[in-house]
Backbone as CSV, one residue per row, in Angstrom:
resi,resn,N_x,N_y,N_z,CA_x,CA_y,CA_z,C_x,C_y,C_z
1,UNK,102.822,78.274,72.643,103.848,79.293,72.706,104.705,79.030,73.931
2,UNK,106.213,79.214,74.000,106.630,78.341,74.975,107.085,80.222,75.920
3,UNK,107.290,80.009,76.988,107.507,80.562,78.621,108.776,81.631,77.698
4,UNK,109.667,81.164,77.199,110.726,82.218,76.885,110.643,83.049,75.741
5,UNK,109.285,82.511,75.024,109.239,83.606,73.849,108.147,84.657,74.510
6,UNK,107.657,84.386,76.218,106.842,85.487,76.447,107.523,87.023,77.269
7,UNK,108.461,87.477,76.542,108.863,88.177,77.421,109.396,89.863,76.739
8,UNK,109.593,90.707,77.005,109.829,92.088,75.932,108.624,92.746,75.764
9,UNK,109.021,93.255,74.686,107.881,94.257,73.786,106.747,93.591,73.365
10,UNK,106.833,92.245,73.017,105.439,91.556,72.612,104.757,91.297,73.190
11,UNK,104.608,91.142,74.877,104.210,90.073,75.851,103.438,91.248,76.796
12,UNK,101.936,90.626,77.102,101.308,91.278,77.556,101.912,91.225,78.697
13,UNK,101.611,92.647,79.590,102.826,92.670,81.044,101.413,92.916,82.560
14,UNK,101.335,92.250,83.357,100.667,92.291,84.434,101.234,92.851,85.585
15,UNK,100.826,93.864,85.828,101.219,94.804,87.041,100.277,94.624,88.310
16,UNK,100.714,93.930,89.353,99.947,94.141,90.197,100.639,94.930,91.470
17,UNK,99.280,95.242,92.020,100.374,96.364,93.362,99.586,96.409,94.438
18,UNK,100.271,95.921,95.629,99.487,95.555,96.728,99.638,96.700,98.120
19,UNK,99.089,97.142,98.396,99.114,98.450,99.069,98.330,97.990,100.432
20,UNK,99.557,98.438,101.432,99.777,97.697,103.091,99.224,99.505,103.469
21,UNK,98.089,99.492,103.959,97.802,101.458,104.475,98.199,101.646,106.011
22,UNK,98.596,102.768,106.502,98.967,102.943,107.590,97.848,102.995,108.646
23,UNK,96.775,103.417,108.034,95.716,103.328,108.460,94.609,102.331,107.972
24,UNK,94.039,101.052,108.930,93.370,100.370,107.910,91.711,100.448,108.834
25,UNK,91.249,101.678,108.100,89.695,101.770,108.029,89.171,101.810,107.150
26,UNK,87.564,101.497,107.150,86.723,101.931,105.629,87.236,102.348,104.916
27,UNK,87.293,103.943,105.315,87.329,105.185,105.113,88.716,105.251,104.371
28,UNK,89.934,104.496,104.969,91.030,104.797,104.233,91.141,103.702,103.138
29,UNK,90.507,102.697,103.184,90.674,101.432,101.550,89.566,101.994,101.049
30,UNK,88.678,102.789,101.178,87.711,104.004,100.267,88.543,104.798,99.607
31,UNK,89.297,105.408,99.993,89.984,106.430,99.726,91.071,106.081,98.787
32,UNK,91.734,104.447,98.712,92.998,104.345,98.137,92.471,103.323,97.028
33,UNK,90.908,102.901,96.934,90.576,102.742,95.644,89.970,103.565,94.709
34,UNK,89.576,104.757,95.287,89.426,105.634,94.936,90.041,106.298,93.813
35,UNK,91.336,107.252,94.522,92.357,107.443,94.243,92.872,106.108,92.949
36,UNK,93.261,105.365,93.400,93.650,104.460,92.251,93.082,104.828,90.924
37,UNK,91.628,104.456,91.141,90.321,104.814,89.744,90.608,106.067,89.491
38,UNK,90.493,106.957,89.758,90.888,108.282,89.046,92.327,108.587,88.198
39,UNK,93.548,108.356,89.464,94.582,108.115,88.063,95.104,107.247,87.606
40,UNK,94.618,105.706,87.751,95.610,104.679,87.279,94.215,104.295,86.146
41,UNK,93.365,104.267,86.450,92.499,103.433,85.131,92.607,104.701,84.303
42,UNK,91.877,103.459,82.571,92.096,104.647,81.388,93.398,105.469,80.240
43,UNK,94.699,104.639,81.092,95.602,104.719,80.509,95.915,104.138,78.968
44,UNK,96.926,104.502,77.775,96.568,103.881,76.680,97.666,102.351,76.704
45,UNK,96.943,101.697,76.397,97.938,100.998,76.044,97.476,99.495,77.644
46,UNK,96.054,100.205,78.387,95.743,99.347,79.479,94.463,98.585,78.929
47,UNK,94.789,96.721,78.681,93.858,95.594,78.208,92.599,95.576,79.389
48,UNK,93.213,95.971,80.644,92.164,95.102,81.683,92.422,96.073,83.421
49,UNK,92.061,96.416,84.073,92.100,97.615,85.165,90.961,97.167,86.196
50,UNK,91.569,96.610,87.602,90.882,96.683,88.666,91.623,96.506,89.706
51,UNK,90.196,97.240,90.818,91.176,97.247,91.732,90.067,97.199,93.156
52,UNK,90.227,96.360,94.101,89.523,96.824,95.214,90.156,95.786,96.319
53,UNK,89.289,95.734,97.570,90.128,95.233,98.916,89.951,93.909,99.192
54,UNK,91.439,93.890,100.348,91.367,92.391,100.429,90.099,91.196,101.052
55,UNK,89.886,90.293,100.202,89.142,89.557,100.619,88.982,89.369,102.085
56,UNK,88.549,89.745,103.234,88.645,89.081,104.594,88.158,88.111,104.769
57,UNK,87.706,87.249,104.132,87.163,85.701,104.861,87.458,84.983,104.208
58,UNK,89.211,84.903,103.085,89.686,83.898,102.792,91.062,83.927,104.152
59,UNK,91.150,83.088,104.836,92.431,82.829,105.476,93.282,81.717,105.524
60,UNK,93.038,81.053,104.456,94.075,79.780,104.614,95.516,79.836,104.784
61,UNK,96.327,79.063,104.950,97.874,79.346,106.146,98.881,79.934,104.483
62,UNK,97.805,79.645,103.244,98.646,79.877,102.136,98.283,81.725,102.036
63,UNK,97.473,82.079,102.282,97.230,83.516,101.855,97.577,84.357,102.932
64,UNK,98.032,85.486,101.669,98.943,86.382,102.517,98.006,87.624,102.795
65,UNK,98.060,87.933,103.394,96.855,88.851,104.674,97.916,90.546,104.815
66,UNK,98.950,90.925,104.477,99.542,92.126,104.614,99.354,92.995,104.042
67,UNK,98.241,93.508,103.159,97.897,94.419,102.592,96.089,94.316,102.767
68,UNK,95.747,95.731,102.230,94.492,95.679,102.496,93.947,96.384,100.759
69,UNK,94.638,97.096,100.159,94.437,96.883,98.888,95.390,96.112,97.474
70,UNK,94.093,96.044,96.498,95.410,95.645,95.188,94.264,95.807,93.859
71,UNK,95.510,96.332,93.530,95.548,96.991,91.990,96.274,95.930,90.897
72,UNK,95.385,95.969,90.070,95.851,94.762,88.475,95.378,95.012,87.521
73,UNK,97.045,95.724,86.758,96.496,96.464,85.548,97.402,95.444,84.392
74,UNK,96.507,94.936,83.179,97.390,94.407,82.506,97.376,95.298,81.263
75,UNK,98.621,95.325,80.746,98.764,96.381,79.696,99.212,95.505,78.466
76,UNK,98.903,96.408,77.444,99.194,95.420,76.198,100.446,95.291,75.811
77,UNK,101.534,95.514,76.679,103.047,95.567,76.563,103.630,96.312,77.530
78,UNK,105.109,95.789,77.363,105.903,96.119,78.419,105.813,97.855,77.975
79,UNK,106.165,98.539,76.474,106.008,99.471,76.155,104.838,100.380,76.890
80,UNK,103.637,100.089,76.580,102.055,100.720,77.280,102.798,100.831,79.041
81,UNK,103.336,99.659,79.578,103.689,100.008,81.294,104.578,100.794,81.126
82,UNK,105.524,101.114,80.399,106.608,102.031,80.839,105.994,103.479,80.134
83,UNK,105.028,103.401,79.194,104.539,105.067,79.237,103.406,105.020,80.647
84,UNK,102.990,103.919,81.219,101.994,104.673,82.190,102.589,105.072,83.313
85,UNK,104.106,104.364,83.637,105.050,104.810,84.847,105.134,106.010,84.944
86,UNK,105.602,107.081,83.726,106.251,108.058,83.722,104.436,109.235,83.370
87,UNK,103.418,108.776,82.938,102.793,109.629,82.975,102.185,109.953,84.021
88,UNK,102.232,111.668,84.034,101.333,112.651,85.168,100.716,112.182,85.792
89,UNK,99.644,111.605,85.436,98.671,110.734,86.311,98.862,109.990,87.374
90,UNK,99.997,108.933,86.642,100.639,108.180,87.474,101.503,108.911,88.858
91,UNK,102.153,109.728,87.964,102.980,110.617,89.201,102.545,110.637,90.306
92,UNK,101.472,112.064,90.016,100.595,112.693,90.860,99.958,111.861,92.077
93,UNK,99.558,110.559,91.173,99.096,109.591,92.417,99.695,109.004,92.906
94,UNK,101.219,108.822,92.803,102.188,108.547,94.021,102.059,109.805,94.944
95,UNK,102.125,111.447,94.177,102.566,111.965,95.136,101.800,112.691,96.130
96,UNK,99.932,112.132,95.667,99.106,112.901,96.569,98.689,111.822,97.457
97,UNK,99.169,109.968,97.744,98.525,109.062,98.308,100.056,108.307,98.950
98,UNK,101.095,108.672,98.453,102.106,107.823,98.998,101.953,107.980,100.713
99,UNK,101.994,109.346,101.368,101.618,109.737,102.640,100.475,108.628,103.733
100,UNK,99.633,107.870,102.754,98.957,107.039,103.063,99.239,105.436,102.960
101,UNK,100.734,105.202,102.706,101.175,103.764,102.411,102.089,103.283,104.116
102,UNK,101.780,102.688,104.179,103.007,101.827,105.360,103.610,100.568,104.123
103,UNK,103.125,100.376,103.195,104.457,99.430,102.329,103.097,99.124,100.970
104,UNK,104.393,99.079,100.133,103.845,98.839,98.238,104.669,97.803,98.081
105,UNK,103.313,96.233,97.454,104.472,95.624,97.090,104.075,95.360,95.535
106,UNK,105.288,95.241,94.369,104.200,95.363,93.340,105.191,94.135,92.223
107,UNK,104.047,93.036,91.767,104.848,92.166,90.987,104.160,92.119,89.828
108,UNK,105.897,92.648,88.660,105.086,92.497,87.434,105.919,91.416,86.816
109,UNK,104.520,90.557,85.779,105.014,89.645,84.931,104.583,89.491,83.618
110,UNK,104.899,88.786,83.022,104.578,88.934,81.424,103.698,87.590,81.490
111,UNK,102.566,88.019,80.398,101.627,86.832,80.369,102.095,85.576,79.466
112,UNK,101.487,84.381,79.732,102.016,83.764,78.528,100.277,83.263,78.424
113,UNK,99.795,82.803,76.868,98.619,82.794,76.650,97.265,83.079,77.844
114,UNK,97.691,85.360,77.719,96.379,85.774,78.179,95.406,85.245,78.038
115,UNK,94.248,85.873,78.477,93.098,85.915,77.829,92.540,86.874,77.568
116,UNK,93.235,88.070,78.232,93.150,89.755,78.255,93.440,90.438,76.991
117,UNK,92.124,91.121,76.522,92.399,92.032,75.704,91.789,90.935,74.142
């Protein structure tokens, strides 16, 4: 299947989201995977859902070290991501954890022969 027929409504879509905390203790990458699992997993239309903290004892000059969590949800279409944007769930957990971000960085792409789902 070639790179340009993976893209739209057909094409499984990978959301990842890397979350830089203002505070980086236990206690707060406890708290913001937490949070994540309660309203981001379980959504319809989600193939594959995880999420926990950054590796600390990979440091090679290639890996990027600015966040302390990340979230990777692949959904079975661009459709399934744009109903989980706009649902409650989703909301809510921008608007009860955003207070806890110093920066979100989040790259989504379309799969070309997943293996998800």
């Amino acid at each position: 299947m070639s790179v340009s027929s993976q893209s739209g409504a057909g094409a499984q879509l990978a959301h990842m989201v890397f979350f830089e905390l203002k505070e980086d203790t236990p206690e707060a990458r406890s708290r913001q995977v937490a949070a994540c699992r309660k309203y981001l997993s379980d959504h319809q239309g989600t193939l594959h859902f995880s999420v926990g903290t950054i590796a600390a004892e990979l440091r090679r000059e290639v890996n990027v070290r600015d966040f302390q969590v990340a979230l990777h949800i692949i959904f079975r279409d661009k459709a399934s991501h744009d109903q989980y944007q706009t649902h409650p769930r989703h909301v809510q957990f921008i608007e009860e954890n955003r207070q806890y971000w110093k920066s979100v960085r989040i790259f989504d792409s379309y799969l070309v022969d997943g293996l998800a789902g």
